[in-house]
Each structure stands twice: as structure tokens, then as C-alpha cells.
N, C-alpha and C positions, 0 to 999 in steps of 0.2 A: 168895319174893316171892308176894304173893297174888293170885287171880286179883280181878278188876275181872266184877262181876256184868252190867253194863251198858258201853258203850262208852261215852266222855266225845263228845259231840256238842260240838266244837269254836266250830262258828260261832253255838249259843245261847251258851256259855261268854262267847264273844266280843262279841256282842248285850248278853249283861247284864252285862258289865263296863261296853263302853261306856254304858248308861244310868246303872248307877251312877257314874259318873264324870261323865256332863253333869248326876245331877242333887245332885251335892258341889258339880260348881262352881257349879250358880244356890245352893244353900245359903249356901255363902260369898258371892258377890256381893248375895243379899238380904241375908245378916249386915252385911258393912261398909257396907250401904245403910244399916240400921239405926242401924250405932255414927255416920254423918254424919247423919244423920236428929233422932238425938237429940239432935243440939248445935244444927242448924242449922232445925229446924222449928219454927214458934211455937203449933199447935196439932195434933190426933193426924189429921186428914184431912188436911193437909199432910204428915203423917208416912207415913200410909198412901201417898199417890200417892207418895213418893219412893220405897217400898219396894216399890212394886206394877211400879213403872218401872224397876227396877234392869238387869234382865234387856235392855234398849233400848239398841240404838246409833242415833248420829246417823247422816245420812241421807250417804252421799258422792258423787263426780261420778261413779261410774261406778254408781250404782244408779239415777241421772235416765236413763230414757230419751227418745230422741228424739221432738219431738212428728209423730203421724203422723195424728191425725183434728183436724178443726176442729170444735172445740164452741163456738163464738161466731160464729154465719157472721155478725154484724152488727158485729163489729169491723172496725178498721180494716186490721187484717192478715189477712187473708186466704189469702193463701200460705202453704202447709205448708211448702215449703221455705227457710222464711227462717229 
């Protein structure tokens, strides 16, 4: 068996796996942007934002935080804690 001149440095092997691997998957997810892009947009700046947007998930209820400063102190609500 042969000797290994350098010691393999595990945790960059591991670092650049994982970037190749998240950046296959925005590759494919701009791709099948692309293959609905091409049926469903009517000109190439609508084609571009669907494919610029691919990468975007909607927004869910646990990403809303609480509101906790008033930025309209002339509304009628007032209270943070409502």
C-alpha cells in the first residue's frame, strides 16, 4: 500500500462536498425553473425573474416574528401586546 504524502484534511473534504452538493442542487432547481419558465412566461424578463426566484421559498408562520416595537405610534393600535 502506498504511503499518502499529505494527510487527507477531513473537515475541508467535508466543507467541499457539502458546497458541491448545495450548489447541484440550486443548479437543478434554476434548471426546472427554466424547463416551467419556458412554457409558462410570455417574454425573457419574466423568464429571467422566474429563474432568478427559483432558489425562494414562501414565507411560513414560524418565520413571522412577534411584533415587538411600534412603528405607527398614530394608529389606532397602540398596544404591542395585542
Amino acid at each position: 500500500m502506498s504511503k499518502l504524502v499529505k494527510d487527507i484534511n477531513n473537515k475541508a473534504l467535508y466543507e467541499s462536498l457539502n458546497q458541491s452538493l448545495e450548489a447541484d442542487k440550486l443548479y437543478w432547481t434554476q434548471n426546472d425553473a427554466k424547463i416551467r419558465a419556458s412554457y409558462t412566461s410570455r417574454n425573457y424578463d419574466e423568464f429571467r425573474e422566474i429563474v432568478a426566484a427559483a432558489h425562494l421559498q414562501p414565507v411560513q408562520s414560524k418565520d413571522i416574528r412577534a411584533r415587538k416595537v411600534i412603528w405607527n405610534s398614530f394608529s389606532k393600535y397602540n398596544d404591542v401586546n395585542e
